[in-house]
N, C-alpha and C positions, 0 to 999 in steps of 0.2 A: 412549558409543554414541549414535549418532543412529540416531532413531524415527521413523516419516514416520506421522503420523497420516492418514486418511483424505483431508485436501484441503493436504495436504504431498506428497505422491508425485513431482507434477511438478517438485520443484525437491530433495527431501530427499537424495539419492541422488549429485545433485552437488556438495551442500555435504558429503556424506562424503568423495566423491571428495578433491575440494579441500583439507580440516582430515584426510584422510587418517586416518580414522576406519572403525569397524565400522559398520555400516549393518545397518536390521531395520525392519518395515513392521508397522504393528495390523493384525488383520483385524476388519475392521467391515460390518455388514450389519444391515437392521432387521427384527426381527419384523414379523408380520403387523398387530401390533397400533401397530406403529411404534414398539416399544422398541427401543432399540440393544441389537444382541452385539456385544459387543469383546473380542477375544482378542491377547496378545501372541503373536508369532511364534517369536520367540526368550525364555525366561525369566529366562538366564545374568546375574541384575542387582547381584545382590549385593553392595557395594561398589563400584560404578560410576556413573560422570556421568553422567545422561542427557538427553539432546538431543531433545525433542519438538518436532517441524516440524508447523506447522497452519497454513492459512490460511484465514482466514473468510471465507467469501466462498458463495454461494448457500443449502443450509440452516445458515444459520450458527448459528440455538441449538443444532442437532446438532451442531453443530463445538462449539461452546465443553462443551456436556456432555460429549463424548468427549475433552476436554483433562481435564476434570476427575475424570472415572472414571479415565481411563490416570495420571494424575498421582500419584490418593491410590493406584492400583496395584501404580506402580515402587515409591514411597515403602515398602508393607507387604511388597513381593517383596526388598526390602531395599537398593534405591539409595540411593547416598549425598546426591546432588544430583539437582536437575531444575531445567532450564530451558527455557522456552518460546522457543523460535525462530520468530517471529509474519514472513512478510512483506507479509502484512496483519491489521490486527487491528480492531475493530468499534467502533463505539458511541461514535467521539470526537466527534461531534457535538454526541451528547446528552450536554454536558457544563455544563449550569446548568437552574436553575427558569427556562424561558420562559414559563410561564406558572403560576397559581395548579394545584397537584395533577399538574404533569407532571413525570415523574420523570428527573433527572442520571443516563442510564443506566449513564455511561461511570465513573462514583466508585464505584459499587455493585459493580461487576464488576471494579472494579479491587479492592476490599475482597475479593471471591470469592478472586481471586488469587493475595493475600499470601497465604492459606490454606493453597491447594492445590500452589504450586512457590515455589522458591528464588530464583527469577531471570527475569526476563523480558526480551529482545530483539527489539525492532519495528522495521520499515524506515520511516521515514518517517513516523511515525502525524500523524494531523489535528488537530494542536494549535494550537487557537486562543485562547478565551482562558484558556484553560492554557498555562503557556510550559513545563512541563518534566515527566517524567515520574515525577518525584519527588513530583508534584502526586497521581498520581494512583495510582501504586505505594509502599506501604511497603517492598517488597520491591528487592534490587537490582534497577537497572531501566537499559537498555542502547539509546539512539537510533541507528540508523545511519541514512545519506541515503546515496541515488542519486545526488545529485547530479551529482558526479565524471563517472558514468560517461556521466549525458547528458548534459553537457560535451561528452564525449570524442565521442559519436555527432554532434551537429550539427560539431563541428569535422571530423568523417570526412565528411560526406555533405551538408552546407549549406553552399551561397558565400552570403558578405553574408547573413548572416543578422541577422534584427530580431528580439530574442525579446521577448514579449510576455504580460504577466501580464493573464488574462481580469476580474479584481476582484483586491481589496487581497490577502484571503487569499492568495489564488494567487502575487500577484507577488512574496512574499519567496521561493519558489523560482524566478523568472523571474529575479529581479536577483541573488540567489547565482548562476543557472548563466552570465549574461551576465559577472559577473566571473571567475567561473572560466576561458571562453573569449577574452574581454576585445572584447567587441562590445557595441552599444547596448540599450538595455531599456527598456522603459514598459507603462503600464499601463491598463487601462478601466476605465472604473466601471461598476456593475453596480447596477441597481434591482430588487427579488426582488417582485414580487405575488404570487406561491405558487412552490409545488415546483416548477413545469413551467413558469412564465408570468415569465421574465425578459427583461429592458429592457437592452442594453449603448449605450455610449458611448466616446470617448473623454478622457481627461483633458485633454489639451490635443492642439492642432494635430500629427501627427506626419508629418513625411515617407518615405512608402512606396515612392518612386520607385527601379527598383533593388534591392531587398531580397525577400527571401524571409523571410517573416513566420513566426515557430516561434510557435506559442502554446503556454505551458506552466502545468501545474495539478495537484496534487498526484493527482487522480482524476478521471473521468471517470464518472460515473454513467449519467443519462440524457440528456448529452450535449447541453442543451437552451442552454446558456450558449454552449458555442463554436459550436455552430450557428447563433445571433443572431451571436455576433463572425465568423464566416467570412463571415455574408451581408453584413456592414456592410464586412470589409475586400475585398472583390469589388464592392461597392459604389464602393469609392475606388481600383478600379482594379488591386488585387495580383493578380496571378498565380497565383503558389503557394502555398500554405498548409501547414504540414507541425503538426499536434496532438502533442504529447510528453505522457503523463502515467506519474505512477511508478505508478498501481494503477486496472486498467481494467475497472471493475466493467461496465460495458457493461450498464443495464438498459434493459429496453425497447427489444430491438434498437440501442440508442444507436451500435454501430459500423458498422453497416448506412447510418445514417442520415447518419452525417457520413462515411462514403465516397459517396453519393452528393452528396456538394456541391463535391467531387473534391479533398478535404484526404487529405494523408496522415496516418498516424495510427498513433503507435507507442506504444508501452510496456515498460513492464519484464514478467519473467515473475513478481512479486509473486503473480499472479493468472493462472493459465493463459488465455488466448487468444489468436486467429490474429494479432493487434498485437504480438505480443510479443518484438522485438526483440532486447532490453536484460536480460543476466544478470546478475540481485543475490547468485549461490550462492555468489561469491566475499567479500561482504561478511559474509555469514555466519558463511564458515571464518574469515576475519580475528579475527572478533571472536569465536569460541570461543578462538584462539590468547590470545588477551586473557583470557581469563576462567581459565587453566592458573595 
């Protein structure tokens, strides 16, 4: 059965559709004191898979508690399985000691995890210098990429497209989707003086003449990175500019911000917003068929 937890709704309902599954929603709401209620909708678990759809994303420690309440739930209402259907999931940043007493959020929560489900499945998580999710899960643990399908969108909707990875991180899915569609790739470097306060560049000399520049990056925050790369390639003269990210957290107004610099700006629905293009509910079903 898939379970659409609280910030699953937007997409849980078509990966039942899709893996052609029973579908059932938590109801969740918080006291006044700001403790969660959560109630299952349907009870009928006993002896069944269960499919918990969450994506983290605005109060996200509410989201990860209410994975973990619904979890050790199904678990005592008598499900056989659970697995977490993540098409974003949190905290992979914080994935080493940067400095003396700051704490690798992303290993601790991974440890929470193994705990409380059987399996976990993430679209694309931020892994950097983790290379695999086995780093960071005891538990079976299940990557799927977008890739593919923004491939398929710039091939539908870009001529002479130049895709362009805004720093290192980013361009290993810049130069995946360029080979996927089989058109050119490169990349900028990027200087960070804080959160908000970045420096872009290019690597080498590149020719824009002609092209319609895709910049692509696994997320999109606050947006402060391709705002410096749109002003530099408008600088050198580009035209259009189209932003691709698989998960668009958009803080700080961030998609506000780089629509007024006249980039288009799309994304997958990982994360509910008006960008949101690109449907991952079939990657989902795929991969529960996989898990049979």
């Amino acid at each position: 059965m898939i379970i659409s937890c609280s910030h699953g709704k937007h997409i849980a309902r078509r990966i039942a559709a899709k893996a052609k599954m029973p579908y059932s929603e938590l109801f969740v709401e918080k006291f006044p004191d700001n403790e969660l209620h959560i109630k299952f909708l349907k009870t009928g678990l006993k002896g069944r898979k269960v499919y918990l759809v969450q994506s983290f994303y605005g109060d996200i420690d509410s989201c990860l508690l209410e994975v973990m309440f619904a979890s050790k739930a199904a678990k005592e209402m008598g499900a056989s399985e659970i697995t977490l259907l993540s098409p974003y999931f949190p905290y992979f940043r914080q994935d080493t000691w940067f400095s003396k007493g700051e704490i690798p959020s992303i290993h601790f929560l991974g440890k929470i995890m193994n705990n409380i489900v059987d399996r976990v499945c993430i679209l694309d998580p931020h892994l950097h210098r983790e290379k695999s999710l086995g780093h960071i899960f005891s538990v079976e643990s299940k990557r799927l990429t977008a890739n593919p399908l923004i491939g398929e969108h710039i091939r539908k909707n870009v001529k002479k497209p130049l895709i362009v990875g805004p720093d290192w991180e980013s361009y290993k899915w810049a130069r995946k989707t360029a080979e996927i569609i089989g058109c050119e790739s490169t990349i900028l470097l990027k200087t960070r003086h804080s959160a908000r306060n970045v420096d872009v560049r290019f690597q080498e000399k590149v020719d824009t003449k002609g092209k319609n520049i895709v910049l692509i990056d696994d997320m999109i925050s606050t947006g402060n990175t391709l705002i410096k790369t749109i002003i530099k390639l408008k600088a050198l003269g580009v035209r259009k500019v189209t932003c691709i990210a698989i998960h668009g957290i958009f803080a700080e107004g961030a998609l506000g911000k780089l629509k007024k610099t006249g980039a288009e700006v799309v994304t997958t629905n990982s994360i509910p917003n008006p960008a949101a293009k690109i449907d991952v509910a079939g990657l989902f079903a795929e991969a529960i068929e996989s898990f049979k």
